[in-house]
PDB file with one MODEL, atoms N, CA, C and O in Angstrom:
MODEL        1
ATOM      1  N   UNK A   1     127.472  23.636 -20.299  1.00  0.00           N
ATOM      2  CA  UNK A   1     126.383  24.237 -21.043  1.00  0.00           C
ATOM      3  C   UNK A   1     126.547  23.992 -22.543  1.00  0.00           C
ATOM      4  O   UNK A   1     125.636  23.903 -23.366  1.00  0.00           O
ATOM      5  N   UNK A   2     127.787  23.903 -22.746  1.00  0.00           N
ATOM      6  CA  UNK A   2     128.278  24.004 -24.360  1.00  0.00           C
ATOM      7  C   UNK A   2     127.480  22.056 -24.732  1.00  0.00           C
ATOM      8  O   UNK A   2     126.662  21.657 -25.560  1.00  0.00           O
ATOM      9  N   UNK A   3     128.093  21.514 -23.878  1.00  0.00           N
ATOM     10  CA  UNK A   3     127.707  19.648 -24.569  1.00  0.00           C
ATOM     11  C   UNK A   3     126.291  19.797 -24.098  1.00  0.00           C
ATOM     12  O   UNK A   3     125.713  19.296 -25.062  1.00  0.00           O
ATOM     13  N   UNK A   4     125.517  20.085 -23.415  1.00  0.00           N
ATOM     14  CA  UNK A   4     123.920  20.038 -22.993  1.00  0.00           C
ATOM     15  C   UNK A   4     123.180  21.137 -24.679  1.00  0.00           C
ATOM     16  O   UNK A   4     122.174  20.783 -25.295  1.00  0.00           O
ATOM     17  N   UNK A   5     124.021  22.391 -25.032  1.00  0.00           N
ATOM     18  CA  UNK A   5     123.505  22.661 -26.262  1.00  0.00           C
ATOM     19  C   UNK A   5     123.434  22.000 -27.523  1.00  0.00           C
ATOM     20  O   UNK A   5     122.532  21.995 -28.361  1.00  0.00           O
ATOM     21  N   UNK A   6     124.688  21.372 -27.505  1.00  0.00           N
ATOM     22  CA  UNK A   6     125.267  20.419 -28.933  1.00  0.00           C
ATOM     23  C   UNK A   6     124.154  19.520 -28.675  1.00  0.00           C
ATOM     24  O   UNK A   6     123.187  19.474 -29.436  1.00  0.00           O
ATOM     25  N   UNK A   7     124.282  18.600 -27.333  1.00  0.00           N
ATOM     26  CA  UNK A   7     123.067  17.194 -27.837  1.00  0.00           C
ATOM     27  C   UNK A   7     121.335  17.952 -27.951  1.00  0.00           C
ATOM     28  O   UNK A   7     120.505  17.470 -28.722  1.00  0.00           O
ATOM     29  N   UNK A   8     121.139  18.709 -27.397  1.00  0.00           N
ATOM     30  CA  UNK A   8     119.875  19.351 -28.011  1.00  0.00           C
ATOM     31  C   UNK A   8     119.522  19.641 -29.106  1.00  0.00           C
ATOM     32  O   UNK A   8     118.357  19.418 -29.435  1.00  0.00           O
ATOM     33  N   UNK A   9     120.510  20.277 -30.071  1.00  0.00           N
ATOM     34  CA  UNK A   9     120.456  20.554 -31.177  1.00  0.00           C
ATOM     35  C   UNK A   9     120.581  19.230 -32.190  1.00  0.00           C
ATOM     36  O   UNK A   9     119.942  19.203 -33.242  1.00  0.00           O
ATOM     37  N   UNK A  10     121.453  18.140 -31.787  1.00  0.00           N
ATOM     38  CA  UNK A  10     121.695  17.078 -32.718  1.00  0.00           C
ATOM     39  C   UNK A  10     120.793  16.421 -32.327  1.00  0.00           C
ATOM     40  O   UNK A  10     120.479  15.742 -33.305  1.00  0.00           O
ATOM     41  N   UNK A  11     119.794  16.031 -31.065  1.00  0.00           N
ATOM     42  CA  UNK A  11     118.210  15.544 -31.218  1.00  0.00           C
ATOM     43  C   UNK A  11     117.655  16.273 -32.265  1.00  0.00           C
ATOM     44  O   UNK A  11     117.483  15.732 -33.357  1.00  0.00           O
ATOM     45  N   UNK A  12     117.347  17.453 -32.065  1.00  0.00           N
ATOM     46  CA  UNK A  12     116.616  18.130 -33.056  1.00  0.00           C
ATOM     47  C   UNK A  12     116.695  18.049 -34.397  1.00  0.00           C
ATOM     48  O   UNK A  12     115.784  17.971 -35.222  1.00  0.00           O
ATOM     49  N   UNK A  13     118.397  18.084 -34.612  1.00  0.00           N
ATOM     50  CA  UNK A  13     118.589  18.116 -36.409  1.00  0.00           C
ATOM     51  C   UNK A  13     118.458  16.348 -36.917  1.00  0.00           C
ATOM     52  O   UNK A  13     118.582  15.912 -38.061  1.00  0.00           O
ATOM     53  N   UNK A  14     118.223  15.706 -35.868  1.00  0.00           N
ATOM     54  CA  UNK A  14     118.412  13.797 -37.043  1.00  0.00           C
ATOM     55  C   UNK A  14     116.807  13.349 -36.097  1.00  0.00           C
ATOM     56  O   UNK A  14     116.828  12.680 -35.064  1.00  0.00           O
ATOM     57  N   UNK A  15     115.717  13.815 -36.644  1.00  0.00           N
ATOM     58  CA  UNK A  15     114.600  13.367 -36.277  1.00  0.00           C
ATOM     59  C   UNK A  15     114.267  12.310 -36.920  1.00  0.00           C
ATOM     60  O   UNK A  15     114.564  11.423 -36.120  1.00  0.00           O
ATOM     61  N   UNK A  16     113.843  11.806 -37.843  1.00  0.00           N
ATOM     62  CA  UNK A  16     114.196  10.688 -38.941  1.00  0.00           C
ATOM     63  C   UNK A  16     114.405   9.417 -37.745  1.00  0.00           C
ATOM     64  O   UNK A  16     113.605   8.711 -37.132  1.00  0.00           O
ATOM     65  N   UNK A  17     116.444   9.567 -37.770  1.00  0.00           N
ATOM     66  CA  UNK A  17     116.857   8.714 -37.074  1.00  0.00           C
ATOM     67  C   UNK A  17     116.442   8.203 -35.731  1.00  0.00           C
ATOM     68  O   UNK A  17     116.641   7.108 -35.206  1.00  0.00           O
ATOM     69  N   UNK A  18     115.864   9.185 -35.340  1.00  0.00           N
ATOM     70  CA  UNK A  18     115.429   9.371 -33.540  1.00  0.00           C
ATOM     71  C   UNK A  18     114.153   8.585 -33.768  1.00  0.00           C
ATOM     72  O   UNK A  18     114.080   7.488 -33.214  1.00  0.00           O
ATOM     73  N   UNK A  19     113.093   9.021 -34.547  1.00  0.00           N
ATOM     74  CA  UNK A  19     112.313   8.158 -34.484  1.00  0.00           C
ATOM     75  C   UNK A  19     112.013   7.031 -34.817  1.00  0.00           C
ATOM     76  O   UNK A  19     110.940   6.468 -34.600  1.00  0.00           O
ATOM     77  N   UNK A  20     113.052   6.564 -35.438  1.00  0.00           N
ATOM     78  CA  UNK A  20     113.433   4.707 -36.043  1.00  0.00           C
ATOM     79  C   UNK A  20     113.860   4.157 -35.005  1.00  0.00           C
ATOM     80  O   UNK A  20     113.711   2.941 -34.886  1.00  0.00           O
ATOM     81  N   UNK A  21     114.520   4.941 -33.958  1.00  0.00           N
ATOM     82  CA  UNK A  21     115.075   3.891 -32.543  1.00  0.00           C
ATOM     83  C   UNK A  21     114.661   4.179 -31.807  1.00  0.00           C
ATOM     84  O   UNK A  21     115.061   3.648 -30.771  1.00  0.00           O
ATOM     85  N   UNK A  22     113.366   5.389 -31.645  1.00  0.00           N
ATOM     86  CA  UNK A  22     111.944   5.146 -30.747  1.00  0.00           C
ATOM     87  C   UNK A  22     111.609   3.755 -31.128  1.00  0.00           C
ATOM     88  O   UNK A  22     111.485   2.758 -30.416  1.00  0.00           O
ATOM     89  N   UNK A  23     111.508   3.883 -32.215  1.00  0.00           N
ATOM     90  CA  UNK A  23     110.217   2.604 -32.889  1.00  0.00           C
ATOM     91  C   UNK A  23     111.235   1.558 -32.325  1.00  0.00           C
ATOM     92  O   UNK A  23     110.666   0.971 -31.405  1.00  0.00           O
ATOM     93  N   UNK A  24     112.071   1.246 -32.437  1.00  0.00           N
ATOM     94  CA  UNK A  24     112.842  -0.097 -32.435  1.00  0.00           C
ATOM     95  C   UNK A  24     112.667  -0.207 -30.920  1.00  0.00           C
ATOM     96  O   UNK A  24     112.035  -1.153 -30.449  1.00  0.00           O
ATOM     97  N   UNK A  25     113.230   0.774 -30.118  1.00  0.00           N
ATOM     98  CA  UNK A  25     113.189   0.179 -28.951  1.00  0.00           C
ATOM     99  C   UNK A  25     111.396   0.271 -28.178  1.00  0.00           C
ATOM    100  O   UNK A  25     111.264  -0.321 -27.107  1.00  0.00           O
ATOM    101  N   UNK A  26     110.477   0.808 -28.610  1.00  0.00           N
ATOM    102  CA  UNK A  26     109.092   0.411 -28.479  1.00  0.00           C
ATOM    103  C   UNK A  26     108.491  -1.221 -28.387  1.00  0.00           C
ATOM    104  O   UNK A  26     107.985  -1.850 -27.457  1.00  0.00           O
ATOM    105  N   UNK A  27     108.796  -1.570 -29.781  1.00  0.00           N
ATOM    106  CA  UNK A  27     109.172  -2.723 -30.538  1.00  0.00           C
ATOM    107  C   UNK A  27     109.491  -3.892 -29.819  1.00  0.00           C
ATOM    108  O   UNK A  27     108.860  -4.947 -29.756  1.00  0.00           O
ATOM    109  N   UNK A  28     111.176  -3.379 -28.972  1.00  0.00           N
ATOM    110  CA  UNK A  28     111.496  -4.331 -27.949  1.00  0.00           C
ATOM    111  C   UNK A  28     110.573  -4.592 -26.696  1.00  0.00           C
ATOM    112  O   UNK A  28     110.464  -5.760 -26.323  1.00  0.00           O
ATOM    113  N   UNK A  29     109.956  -3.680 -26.071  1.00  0.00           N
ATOM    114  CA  UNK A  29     109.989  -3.357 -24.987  1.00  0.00           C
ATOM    115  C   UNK A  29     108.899  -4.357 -24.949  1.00  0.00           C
ATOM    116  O   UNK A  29     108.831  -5.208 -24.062  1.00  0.00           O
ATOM    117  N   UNK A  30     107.802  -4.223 -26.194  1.00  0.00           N
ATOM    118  CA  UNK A  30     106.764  -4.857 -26.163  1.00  0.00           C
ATOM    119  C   UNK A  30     107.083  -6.492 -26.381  1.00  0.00           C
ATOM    120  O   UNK A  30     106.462  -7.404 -25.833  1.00  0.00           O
ATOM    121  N   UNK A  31     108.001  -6.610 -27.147  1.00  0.00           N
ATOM    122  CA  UNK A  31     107.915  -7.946 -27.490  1.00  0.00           C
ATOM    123  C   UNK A  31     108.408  -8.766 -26.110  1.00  0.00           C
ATOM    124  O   UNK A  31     108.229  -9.950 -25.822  1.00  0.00           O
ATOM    125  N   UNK A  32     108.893  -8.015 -25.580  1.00  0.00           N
ATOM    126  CA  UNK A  32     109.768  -8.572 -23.996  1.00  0.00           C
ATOM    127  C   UNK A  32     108.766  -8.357 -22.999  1.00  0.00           C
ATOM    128  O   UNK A  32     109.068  -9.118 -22.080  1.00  0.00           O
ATOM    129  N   UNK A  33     107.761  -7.739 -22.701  1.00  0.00           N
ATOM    130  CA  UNK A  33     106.474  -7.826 -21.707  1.00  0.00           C
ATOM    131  C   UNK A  33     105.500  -8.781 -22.515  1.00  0.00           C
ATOM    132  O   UNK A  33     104.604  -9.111 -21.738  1.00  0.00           O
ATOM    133  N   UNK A  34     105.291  -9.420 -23.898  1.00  0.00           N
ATOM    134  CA  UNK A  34     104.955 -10.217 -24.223  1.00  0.00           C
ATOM    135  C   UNK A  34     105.394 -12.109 -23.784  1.00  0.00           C
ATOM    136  O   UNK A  34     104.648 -13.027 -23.444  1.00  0.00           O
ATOM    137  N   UNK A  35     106.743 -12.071 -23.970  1.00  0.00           N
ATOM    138  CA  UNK A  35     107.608 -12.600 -23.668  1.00  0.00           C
ATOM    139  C   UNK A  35     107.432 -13.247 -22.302  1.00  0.00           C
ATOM    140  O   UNK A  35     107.312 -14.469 -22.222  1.00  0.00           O
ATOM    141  N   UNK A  36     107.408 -12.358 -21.075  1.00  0.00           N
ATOM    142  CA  UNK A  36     107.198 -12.289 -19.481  1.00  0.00           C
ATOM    143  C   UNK A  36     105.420 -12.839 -19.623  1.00  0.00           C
ATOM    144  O   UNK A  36     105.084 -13.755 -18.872  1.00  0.00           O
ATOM    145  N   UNK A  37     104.727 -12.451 -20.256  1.00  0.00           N
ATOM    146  CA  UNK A  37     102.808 -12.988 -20.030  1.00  0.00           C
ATOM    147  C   UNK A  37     103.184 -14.547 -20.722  1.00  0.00           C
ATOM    148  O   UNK A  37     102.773 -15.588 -20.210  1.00  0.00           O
ATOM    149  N   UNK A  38     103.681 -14.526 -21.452  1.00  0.00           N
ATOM    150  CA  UNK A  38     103.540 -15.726 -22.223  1.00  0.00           C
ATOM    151  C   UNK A  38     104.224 -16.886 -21.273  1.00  0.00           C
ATOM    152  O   UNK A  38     103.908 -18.072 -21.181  1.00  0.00           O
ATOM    153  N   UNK A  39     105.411 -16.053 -20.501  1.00  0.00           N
ATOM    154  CA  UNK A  39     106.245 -17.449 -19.280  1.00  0.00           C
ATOM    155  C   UNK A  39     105.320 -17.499 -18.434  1.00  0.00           C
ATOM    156  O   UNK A  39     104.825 -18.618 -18.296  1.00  0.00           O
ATOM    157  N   UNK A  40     104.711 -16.299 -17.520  1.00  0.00           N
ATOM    158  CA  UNK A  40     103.840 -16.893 -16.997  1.00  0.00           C
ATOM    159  C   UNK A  40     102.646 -17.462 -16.889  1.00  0.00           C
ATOM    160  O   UNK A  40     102.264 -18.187 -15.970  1.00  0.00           O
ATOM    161  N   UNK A  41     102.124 -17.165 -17.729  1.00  0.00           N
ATOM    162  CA  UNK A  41     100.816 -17.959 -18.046  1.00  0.00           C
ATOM    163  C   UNK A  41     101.460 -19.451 -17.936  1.00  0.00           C
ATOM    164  O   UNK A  41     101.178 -20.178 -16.983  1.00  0.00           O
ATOM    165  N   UNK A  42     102.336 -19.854 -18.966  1.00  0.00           N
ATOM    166  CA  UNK A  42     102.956 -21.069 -18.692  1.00  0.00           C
ATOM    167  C   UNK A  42     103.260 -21.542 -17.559  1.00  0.00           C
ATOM    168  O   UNK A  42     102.691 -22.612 -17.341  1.00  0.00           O
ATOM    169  N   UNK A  43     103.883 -21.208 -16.797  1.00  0.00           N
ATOM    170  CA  UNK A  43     103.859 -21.819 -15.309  1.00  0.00           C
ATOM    171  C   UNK A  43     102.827 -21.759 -14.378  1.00  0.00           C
ATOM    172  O   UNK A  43     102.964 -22.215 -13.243  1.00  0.00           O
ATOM    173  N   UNK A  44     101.561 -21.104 -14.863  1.00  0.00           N
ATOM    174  CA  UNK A  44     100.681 -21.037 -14.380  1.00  0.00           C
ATOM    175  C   UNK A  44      99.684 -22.377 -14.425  1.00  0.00           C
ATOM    176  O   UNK A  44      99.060 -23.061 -13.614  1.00  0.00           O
ATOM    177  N   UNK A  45      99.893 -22.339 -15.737  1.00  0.00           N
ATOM    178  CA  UNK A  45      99.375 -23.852 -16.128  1.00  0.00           C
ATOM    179  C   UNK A  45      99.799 -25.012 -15.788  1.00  0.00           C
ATOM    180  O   UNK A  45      99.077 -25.933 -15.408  1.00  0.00           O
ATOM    181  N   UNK A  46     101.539 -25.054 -15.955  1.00  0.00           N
ATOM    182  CA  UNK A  46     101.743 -26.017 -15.122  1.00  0.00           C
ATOM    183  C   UNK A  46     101.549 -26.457 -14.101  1.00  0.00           C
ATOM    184  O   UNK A  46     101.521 -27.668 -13.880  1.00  0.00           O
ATOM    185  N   UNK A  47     101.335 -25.378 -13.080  1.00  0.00           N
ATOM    186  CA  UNK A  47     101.442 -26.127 -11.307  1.00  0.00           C
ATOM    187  C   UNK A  47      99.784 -25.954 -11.399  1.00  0.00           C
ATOM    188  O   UNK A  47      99.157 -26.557 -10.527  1.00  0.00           O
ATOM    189  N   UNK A  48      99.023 -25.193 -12.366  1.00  0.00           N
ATOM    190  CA  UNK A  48      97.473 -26.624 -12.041  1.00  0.00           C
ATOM    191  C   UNK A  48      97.504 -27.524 -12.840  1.00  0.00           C
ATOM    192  O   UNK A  48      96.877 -28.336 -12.159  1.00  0.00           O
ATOM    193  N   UNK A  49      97.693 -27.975 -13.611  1.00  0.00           N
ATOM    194  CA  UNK A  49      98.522 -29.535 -13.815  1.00  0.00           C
ATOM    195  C   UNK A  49      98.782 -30.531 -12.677  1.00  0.00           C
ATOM    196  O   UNK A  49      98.312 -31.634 -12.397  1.00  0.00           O
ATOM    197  N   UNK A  50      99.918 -29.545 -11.999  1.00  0.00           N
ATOM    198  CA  UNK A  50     100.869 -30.542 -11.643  1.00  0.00           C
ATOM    199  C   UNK A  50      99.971 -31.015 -10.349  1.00  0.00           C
ATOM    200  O   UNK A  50     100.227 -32.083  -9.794  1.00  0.00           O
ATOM    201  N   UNK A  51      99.025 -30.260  -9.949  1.00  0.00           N
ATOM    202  CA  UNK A  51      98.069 -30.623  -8.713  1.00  0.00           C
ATOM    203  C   UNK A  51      96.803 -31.347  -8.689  1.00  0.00           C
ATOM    204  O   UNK A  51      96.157 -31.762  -7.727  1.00  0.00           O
ATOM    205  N   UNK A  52      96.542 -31.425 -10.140  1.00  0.00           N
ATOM    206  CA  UNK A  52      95.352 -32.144 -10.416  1.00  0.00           C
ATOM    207  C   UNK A  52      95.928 -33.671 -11.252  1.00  0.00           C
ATOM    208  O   UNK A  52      95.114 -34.516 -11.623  1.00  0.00           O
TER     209      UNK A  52
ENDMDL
END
């Protein structure tokens, strides 16, 4: 109960920080499901290519 109070409270007291590595890992998440549309579209294109 004692370490489940401490990290509650130290979310609470460094909000600032917490929300800079929301943002960062947001940031990632998107640029990496960007990442995944952009491969496939690409191989998408290729194999109608590769059939025509």
């Amino acid at each position: 109960m004692y370490i489940l109070k401490n990290a509650i409270t130290s979310i609470f007291r460094n909000k600032g920080r917490n929300i800079l590595i929301g943002i960062i890992i947001i940031v990632i998440f998107c640029s990496a499901a960007i990442t995944l549309a952009i491969t496939n579209s690409a191989n998408k294109i290729m194999k109608l290519k590769l059939k025509y």
